[in-house]
PDB file of N, CA, C and O in Angstrom:
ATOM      1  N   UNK A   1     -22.840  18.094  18.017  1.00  0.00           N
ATOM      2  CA  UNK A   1     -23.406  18.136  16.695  1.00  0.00           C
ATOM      3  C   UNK A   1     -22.347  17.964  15.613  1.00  0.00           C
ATOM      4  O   UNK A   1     -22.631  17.433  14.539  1.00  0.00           O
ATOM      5  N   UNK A   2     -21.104  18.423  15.902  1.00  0.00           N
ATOM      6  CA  UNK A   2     -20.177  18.199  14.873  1.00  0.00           C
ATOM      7  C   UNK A   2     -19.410  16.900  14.628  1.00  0.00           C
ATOM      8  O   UNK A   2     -18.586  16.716  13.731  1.00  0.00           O
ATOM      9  N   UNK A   3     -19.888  15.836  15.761  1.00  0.00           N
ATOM     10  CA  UNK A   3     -19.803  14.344  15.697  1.00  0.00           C
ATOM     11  C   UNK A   3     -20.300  14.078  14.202  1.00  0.00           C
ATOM     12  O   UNK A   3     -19.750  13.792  13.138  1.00  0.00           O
ATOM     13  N   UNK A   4     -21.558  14.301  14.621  1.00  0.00           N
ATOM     14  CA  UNK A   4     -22.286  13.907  13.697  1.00  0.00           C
ATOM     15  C   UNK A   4     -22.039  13.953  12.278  1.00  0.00           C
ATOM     16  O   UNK A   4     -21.900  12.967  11.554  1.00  0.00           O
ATOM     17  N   UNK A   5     -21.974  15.725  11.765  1.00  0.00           N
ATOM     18  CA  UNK A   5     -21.471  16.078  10.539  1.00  0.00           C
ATOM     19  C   UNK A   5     -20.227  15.190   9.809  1.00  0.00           C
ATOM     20  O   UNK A   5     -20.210  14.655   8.701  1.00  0.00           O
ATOM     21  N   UNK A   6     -19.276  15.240  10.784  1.00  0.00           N
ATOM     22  CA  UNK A   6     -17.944  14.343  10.476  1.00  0.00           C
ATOM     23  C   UNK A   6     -18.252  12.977   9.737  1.00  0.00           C
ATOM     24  O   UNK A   6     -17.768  12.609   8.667  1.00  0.00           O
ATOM     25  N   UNK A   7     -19.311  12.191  10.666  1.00  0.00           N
ATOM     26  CA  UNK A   7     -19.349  10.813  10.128  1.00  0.00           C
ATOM     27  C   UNK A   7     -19.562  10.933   8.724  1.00  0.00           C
ATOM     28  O   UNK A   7     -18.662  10.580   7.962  1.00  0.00           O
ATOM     29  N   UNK A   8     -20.780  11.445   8.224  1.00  0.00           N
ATOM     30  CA  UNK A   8     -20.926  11.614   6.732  1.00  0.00           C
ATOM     31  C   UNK A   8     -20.042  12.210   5.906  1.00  0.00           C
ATOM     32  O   UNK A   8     -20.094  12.162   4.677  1.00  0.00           O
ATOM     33  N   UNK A   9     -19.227  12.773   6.555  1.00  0.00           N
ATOM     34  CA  UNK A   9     -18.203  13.022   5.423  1.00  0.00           C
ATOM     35  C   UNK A   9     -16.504  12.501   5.628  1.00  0.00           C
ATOM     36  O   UNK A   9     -15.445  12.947   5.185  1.00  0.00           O
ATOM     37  N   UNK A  10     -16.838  11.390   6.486  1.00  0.00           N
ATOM     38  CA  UNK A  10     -15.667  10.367   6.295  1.00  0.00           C
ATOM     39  C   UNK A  10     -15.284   9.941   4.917  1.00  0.00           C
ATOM     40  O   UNK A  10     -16.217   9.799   4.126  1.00  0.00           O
ATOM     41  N   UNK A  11     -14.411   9.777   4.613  1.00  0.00           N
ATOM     42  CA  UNK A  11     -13.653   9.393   3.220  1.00  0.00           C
ATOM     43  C   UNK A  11     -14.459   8.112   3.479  1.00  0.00           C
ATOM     44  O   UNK A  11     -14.941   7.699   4.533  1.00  0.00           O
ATOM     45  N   UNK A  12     -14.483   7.444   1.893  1.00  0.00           N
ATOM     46  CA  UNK A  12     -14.782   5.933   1.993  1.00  0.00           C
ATOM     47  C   UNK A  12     -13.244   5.080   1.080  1.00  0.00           C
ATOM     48  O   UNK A  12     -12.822   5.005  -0.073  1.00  0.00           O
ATOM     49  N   UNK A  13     -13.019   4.794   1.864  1.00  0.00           N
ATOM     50  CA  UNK A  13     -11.613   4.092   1.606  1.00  0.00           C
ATOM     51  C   UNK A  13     -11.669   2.857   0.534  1.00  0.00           C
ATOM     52  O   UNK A  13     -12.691   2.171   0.580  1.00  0.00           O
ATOM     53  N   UNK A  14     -10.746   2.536  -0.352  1.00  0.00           N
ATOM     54  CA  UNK A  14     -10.925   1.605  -1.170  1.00  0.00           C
ATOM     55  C   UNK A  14     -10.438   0.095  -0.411  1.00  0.00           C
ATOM     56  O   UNK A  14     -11.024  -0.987  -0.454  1.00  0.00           O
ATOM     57  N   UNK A  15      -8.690   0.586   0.540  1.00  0.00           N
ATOM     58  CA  UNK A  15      -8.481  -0.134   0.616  1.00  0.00           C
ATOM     59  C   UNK A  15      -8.159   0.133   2.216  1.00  0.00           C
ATOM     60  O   UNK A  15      -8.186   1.349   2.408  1.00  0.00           O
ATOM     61  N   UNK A  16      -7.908  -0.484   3.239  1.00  0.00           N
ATOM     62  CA  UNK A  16      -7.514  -0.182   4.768  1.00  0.00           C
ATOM     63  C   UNK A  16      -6.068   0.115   4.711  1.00  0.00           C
ATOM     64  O   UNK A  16      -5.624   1.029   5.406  1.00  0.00           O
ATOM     65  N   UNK A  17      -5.307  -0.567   3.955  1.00  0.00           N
ATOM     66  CA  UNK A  17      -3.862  -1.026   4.070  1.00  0.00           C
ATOM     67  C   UNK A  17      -3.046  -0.928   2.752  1.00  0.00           C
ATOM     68  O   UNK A  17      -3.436  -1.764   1.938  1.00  0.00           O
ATOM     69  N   UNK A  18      -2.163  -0.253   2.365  1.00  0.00           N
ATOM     70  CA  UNK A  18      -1.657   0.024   1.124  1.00  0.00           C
ATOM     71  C   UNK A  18      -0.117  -0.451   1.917  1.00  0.00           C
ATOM     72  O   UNK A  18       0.368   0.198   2.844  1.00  0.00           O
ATOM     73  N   UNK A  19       0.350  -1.392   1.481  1.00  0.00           N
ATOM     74  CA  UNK A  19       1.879  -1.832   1.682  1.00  0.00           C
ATOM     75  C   UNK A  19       3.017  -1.052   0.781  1.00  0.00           C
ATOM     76  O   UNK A  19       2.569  -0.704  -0.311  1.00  0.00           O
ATOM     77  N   UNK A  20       4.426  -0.697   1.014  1.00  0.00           N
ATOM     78  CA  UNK A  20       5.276  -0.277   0.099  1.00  0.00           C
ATOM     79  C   UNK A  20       6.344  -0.712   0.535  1.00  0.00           C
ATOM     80  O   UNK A  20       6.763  -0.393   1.648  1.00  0.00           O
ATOM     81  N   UNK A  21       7.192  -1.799  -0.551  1.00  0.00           N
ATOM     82  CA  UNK A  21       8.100  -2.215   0.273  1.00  0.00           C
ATOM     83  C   UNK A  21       9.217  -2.319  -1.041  1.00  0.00           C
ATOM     84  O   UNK A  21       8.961  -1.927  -2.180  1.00  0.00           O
ATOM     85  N   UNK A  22      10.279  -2.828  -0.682  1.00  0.00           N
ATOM     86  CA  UNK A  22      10.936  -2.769  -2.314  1.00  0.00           C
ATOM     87  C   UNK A  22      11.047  -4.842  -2.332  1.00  0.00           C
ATOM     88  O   UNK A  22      11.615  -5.409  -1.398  1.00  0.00           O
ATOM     89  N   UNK A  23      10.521  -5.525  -3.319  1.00  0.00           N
ATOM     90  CA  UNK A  23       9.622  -6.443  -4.262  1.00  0.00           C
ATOM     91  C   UNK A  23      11.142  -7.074  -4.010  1.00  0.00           C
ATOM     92  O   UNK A  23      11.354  -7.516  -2.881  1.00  0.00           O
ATOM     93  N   UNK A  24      11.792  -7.116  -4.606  1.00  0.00           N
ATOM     94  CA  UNK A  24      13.412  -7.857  -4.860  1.00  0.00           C
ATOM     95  C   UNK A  24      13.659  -8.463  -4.142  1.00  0.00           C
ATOM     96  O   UNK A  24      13.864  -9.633  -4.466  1.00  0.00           O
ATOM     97  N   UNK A  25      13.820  -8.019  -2.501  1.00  0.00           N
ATOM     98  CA  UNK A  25      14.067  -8.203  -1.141  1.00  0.00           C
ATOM     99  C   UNK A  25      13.123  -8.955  -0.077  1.00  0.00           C
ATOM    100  O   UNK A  25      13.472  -9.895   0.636  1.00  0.00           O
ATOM    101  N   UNK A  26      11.802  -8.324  -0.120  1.00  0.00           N
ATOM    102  CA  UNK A  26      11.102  -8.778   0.644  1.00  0.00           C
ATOM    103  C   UNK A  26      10.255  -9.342   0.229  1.00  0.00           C
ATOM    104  O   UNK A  26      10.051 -10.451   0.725  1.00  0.00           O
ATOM    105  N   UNK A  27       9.254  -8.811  -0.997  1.00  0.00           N
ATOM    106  CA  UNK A  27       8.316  -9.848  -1.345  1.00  0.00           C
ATOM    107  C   UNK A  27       8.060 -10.968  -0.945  1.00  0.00           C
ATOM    108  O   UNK A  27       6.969 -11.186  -0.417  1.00  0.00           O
ATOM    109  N   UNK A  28       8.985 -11.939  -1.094  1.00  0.00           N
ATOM    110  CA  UNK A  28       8.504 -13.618  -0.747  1.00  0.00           C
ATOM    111  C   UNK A  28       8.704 -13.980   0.407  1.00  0.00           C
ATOM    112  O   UNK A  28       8.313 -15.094   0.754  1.00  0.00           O
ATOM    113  N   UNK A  29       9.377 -13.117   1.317  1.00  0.00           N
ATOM    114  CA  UNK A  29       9.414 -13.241   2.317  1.00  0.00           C
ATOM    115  C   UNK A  29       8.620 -12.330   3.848  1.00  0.00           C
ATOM    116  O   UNK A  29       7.603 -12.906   4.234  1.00  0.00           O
ATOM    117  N   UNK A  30       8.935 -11.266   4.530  1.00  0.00           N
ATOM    118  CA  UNK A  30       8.298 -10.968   5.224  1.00  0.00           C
ATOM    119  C   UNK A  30       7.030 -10.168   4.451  1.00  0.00           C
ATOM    120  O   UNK A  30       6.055 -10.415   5.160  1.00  0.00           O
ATOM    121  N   UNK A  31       6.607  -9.353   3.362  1.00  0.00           N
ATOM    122  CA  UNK A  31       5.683  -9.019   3.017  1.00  0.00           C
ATOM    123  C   UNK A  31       4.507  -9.768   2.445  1.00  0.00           C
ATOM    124  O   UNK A  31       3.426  -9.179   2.469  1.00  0.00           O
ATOM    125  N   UNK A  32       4.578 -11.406   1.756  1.00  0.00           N
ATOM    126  CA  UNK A  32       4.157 -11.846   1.848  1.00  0.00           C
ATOM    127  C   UNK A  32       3.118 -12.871   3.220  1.00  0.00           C
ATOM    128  O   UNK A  32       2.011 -13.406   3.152  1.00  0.00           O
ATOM    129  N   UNK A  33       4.340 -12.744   4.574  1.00  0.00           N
ATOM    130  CA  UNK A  33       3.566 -12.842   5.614  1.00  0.00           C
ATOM    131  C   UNK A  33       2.404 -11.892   6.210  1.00  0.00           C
ATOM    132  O   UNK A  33       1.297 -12.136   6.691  1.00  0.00           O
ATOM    133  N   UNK A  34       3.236 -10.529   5.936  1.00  0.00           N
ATOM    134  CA  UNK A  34       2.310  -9.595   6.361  1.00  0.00           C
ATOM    135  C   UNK A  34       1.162  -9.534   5.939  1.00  0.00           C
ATOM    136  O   UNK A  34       0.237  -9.352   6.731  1.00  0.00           O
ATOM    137  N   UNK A  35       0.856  -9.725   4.071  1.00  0.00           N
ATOM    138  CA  UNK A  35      -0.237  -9.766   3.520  1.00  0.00           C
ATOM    139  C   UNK A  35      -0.998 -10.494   3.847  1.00  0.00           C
ATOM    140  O   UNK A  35      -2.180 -10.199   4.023  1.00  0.00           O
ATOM    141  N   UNK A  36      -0.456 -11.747   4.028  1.00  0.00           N
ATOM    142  CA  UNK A  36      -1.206 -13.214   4.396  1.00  0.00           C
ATOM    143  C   UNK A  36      -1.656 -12.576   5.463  1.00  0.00           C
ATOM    144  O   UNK A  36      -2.790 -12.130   5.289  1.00  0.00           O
ATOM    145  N   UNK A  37      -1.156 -12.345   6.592  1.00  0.00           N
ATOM    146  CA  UNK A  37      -1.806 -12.435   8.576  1.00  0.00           C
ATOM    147  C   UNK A  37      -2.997 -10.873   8.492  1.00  0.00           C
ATOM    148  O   UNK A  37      -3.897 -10.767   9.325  1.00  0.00           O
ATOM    149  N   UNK A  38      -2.786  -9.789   7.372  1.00  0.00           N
ATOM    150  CA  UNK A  38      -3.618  -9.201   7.108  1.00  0.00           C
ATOM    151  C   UNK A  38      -4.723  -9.433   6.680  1.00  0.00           C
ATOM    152  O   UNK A  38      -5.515  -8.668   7.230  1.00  0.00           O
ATOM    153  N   UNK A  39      -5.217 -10.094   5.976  1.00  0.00           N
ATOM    154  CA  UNK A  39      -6.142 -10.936   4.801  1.00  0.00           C
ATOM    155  C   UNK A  39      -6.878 -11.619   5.459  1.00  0.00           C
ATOM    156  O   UNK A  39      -8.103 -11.644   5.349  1.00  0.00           O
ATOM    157  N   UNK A  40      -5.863 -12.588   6.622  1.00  0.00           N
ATOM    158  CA  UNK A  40      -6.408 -13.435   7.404  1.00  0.00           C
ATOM    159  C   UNK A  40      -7.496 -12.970   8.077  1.00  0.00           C
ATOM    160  O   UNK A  40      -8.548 -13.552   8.341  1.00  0.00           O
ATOM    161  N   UNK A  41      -7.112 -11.781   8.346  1.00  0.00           N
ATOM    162  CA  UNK A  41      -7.983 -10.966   9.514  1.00  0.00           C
ATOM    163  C   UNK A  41      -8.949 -10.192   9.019  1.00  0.00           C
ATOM    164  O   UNK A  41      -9.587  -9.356   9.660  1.00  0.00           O
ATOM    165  N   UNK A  42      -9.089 -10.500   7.689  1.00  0.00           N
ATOM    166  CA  UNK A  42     -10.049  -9.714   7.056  1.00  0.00           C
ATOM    167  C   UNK A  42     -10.018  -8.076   6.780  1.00  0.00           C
ATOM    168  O   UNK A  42     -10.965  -7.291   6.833  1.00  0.00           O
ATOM    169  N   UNK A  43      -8.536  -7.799   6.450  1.00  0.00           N
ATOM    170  CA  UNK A  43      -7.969  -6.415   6.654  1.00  0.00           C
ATOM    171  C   UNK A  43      -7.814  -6.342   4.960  1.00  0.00           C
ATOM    172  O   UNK A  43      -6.969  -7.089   4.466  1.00  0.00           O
ATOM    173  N   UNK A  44      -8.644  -5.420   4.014  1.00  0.00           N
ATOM    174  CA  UNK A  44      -8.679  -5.314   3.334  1.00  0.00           C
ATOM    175  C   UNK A  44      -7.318  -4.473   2.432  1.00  0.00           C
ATOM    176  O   UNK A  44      -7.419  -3.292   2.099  1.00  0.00           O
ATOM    177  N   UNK A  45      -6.416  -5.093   2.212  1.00  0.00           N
ATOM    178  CA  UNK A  45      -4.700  -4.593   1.770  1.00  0.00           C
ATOM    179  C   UNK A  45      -4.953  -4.791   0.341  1.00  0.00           C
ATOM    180  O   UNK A  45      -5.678  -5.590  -0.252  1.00  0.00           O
ATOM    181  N   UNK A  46      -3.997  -3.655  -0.152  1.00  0.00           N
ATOM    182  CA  UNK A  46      -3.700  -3.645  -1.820  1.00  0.00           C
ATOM    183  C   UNK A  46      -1.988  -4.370  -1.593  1.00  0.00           C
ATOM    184  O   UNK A  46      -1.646  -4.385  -0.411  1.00  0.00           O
ATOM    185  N   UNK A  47      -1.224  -4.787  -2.326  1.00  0.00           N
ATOM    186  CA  UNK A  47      -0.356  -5.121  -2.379  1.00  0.00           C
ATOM    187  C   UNK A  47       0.341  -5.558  -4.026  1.00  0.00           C
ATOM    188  O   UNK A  47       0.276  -6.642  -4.605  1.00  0.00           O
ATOM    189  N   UNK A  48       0.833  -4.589  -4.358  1.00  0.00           N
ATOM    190  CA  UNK A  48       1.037  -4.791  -6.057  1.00  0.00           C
ATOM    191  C   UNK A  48       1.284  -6.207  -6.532  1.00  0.00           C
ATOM    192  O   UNK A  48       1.352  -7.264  -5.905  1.00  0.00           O
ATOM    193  N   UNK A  49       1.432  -5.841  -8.204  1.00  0.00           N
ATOM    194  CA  UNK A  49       1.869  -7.700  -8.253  1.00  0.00           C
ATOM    195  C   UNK A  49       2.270  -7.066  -9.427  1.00  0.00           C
ATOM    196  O   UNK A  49       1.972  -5.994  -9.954  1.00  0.00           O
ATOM    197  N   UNK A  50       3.206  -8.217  -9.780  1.00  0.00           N
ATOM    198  CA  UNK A  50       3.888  -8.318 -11.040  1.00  0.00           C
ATOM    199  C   UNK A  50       3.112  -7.640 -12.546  1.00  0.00           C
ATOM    200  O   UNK A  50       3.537  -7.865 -13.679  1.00  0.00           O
ATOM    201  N   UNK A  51       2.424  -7.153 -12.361  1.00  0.00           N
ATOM    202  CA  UNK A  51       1.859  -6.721 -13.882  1.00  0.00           C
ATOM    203  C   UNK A  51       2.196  -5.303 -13.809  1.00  0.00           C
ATOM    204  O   UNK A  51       2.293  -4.718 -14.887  1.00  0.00           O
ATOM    205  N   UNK A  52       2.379  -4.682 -12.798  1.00  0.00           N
ATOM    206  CA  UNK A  52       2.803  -3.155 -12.551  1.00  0.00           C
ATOM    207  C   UNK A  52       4.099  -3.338 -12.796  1.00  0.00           C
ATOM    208  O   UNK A  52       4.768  -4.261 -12.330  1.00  0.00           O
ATOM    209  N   UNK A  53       4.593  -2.264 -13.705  1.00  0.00           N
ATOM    210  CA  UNK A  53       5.805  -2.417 -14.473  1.00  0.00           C
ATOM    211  C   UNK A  53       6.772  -2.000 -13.608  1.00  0.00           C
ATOM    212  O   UNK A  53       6.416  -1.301 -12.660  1.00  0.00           O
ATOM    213  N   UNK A  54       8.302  -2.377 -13.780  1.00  0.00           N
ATOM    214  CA  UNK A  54       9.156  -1.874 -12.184  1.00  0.00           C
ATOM    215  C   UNK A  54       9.772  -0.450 -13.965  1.00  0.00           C
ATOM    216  O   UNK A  54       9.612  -0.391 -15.184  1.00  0.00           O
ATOM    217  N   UNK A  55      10.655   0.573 -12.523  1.00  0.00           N
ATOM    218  CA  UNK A  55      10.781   1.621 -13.796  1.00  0.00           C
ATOM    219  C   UNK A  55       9.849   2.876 -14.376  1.00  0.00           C
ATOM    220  O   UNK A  55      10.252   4.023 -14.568  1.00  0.00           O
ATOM    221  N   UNK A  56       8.281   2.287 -14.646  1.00  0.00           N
ATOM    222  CA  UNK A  56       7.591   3.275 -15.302  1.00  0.00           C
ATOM    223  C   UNK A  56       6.746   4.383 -14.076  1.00  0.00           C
ATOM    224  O   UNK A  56       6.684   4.445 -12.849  1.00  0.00           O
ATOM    225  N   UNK A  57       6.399   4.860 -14.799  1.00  0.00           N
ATOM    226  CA  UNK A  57       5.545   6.373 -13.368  1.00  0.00           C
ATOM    227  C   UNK A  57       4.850   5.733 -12.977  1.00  0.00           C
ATOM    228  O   UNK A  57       4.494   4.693 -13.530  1.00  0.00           O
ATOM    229  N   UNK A  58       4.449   6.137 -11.932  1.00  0.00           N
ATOM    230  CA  UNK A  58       3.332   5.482 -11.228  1.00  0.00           C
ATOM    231  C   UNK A  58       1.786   5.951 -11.912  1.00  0.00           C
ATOM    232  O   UNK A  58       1.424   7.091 -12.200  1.00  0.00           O
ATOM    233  N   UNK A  59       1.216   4.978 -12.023  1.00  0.00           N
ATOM    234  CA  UNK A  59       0.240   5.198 -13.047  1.00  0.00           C
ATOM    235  C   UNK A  59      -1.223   5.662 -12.147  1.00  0.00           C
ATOM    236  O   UNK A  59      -1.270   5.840 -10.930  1.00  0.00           O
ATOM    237  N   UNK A  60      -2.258   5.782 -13.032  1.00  0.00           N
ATOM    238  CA  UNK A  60      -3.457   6.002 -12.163  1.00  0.00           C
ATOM    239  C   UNK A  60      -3.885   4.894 -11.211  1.00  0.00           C
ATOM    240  O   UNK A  60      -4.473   4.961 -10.131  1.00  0.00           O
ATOM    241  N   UNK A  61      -3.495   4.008 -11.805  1.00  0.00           N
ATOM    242  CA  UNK A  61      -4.408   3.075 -10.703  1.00  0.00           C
ATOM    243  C   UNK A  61      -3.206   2.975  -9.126  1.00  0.00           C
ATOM    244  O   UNK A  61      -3.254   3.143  -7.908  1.00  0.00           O
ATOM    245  N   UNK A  62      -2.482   2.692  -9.923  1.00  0.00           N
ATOM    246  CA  UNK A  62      -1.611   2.862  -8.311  1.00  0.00           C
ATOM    247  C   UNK A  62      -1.554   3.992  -7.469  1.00  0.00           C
ATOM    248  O   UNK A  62      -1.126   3.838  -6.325  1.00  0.00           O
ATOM    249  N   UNK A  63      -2.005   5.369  -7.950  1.00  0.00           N
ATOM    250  CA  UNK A  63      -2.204   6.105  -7.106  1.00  0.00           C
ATOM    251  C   UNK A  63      -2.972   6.361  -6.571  1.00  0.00           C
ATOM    252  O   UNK A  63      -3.108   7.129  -5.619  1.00  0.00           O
ATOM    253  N   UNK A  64      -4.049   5.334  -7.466  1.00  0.00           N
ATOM    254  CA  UNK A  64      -5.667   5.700  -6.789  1.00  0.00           C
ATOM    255  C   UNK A  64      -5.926   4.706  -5.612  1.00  0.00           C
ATOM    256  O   UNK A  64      -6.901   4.609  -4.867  1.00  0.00           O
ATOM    257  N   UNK A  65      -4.467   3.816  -5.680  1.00  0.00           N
ATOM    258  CA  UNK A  65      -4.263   2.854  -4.379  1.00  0.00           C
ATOM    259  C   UNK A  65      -3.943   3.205  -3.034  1.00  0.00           C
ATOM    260  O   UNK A  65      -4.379   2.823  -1.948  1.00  0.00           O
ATOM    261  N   UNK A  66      -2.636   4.439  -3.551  1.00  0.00           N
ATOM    262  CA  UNK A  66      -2.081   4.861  -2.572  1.00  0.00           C
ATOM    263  C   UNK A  66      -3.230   5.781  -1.600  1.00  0.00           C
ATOM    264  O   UNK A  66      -3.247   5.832  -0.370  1.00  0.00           O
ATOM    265  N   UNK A  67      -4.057   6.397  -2.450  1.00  0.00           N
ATOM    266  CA  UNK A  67      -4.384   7.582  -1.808  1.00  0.00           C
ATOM    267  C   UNK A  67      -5.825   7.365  -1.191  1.00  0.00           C
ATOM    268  O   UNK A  67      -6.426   8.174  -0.484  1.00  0.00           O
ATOM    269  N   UNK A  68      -6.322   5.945  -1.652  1.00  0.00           N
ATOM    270  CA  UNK A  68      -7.310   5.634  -1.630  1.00  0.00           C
ATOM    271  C   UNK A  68      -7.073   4.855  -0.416  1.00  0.00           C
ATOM    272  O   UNK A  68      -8.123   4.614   0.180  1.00  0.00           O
ATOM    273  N   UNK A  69      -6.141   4.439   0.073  1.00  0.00           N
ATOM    274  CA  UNK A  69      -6.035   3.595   1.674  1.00  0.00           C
ATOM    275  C   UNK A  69      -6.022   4.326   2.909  1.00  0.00           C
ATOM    276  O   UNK A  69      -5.076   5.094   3.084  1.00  0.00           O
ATOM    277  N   UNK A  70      -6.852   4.229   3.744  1.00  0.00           N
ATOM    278  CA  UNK A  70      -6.291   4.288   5.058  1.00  0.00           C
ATOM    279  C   UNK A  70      -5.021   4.449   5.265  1.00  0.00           C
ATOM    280  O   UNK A  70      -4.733   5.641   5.380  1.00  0.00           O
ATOM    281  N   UNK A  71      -4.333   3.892   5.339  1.00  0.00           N
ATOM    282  CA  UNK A  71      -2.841   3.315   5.887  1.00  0.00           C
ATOM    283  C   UNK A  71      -1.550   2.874   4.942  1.00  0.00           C
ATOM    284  O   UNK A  71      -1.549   2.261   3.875  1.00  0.00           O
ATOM    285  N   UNK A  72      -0.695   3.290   5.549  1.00  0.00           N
ATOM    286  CA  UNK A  72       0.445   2.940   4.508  1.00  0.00           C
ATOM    287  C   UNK A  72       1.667   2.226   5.656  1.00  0.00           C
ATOM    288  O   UNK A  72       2.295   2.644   6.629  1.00  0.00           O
ATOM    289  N   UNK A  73       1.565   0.930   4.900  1.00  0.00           N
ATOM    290  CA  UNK A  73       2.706  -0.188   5.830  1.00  0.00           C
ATOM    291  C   UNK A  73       3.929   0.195   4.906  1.00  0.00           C
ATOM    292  O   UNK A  73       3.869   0.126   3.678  1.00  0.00           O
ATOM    293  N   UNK A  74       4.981   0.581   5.570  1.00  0.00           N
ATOM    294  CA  UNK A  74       6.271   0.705   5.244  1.00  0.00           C
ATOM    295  C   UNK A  74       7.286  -0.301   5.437  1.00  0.00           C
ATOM    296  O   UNK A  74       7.834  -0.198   6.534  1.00  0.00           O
ATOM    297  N   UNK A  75       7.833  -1.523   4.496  1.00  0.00           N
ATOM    298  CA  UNK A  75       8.693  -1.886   4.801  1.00  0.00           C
ATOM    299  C   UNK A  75      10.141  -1.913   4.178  1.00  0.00           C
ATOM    300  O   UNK A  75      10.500  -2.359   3.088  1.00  0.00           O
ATOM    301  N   UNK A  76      10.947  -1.244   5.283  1.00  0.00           N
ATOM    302  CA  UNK A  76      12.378  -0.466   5.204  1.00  0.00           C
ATOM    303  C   UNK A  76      13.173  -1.574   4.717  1.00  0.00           C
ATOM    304  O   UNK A  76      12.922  -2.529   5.452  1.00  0.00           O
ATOM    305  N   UNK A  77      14.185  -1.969   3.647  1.00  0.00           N
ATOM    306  CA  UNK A  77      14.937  -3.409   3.074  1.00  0.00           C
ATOM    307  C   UNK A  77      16.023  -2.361   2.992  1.00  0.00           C
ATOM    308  O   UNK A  77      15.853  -1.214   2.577  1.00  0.00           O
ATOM    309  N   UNK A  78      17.211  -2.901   3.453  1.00  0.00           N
ATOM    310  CA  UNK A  78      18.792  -2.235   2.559  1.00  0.00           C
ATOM    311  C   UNK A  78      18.689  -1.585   1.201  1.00  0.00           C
ATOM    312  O   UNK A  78      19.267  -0.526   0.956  1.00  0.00           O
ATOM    313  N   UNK A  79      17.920  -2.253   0.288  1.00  0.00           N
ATOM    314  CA  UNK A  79      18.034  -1.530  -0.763  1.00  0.00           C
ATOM    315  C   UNK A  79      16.522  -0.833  -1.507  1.00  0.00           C
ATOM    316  O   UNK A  79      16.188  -0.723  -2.687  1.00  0.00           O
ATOM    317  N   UNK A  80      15.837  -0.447  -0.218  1.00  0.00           N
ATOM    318  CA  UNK A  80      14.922   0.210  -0.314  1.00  0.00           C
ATOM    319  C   UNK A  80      15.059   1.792  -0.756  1.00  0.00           C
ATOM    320  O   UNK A  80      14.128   2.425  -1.256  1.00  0.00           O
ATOM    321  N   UNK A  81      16.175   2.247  -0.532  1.00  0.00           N
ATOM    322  CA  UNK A  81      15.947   3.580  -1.104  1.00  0.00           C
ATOM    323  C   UNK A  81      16.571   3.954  -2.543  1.00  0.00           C
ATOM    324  O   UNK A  81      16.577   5.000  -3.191  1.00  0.00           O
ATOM    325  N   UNK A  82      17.161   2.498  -2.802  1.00  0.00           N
ATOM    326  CA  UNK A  82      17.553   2.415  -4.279  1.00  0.00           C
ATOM    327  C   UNK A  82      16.747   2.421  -5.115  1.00  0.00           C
ATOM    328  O   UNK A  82      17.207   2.571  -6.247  1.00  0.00           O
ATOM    329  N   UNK A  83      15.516   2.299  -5.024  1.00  0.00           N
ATOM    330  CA  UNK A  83      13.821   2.123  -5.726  1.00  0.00           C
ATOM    331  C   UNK A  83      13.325   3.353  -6.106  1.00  0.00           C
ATOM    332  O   UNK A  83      12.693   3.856  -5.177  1.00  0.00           O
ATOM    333  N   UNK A  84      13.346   3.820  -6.778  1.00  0.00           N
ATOM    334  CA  UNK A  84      12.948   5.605  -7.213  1.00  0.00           C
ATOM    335  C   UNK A  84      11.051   4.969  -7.254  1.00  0.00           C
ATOM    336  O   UNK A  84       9.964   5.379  -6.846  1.00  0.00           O
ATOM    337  N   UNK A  85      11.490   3.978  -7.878  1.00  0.00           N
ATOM    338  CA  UNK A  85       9.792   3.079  -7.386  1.00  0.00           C
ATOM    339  C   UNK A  85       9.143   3.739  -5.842  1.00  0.00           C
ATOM    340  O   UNK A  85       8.375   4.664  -5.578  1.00  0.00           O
ATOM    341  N   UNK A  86       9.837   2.815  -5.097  1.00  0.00           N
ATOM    342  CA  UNK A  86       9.510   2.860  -3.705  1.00  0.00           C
ATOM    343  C   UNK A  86       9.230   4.269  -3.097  1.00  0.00           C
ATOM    344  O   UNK A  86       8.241   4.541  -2.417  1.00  0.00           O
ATOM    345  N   UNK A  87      10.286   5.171  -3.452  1.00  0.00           N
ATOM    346  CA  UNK A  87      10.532   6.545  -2.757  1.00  0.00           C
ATOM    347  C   UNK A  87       9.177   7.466  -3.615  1.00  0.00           C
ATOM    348  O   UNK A  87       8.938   8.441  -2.902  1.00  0.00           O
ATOM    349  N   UNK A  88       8.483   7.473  -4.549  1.00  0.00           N
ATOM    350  CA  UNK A  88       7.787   7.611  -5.540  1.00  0.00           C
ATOM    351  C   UNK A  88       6.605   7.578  -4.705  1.00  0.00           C
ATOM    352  O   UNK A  88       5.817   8.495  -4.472  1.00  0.00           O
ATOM    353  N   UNK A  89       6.602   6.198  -4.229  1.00  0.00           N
ATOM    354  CA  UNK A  89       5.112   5.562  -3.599  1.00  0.00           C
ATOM    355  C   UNK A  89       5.051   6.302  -2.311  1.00  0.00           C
ATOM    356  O   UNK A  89       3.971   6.703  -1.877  1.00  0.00           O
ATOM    357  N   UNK A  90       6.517   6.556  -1.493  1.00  0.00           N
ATOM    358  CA  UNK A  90       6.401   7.212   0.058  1.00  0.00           C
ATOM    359  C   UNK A  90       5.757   8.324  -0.473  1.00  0.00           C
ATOM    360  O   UNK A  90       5.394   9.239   0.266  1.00  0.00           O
TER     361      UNK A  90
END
């Protein structure tokens, strides 16, 4: 019986996949694949973009990204922990 109860009160997720990676480094390269082969598959991912300011707090909507996903893809770059951004989002 407590199957049951559970299902209805599953979270309803905004997004499956919330990526955090530091933008400088990887962006155009492996995170942009990842997004792509995600997407492909019909894996519903947030993945910021340039209008989110680098520097400022993390605002409502980005947290309502973070917290609102399933899943959080981590990708680790050399100068990933230089990002008070990045470490913010972990």
């Amino acid at each position: 019986m407590a199957a049951a109860s559970s299902s209805s009160s599953d979270p309803q997720w905004i997004h499956d996949v919330f990526i955090n990676f530091r933008g400088e480094d990887t962006r155009k390269n492996i995170v942009s694949h990842l997004y792509a082969a995600l997407s492909n598959a019909g894996i519903n991912t947030f993945l910021d973009d340039e209008k989110l300011r680098r520097g400022m707090e993390l605002g409502p909507e980005l947290l309502g990204a973070i917290e609102g996903s399933r899943i959080s893809i981590v990708v680790f770059s050399k100068t990933y922990t230089s990002s008070t951004w990045c470490l913010k989002e972990l």
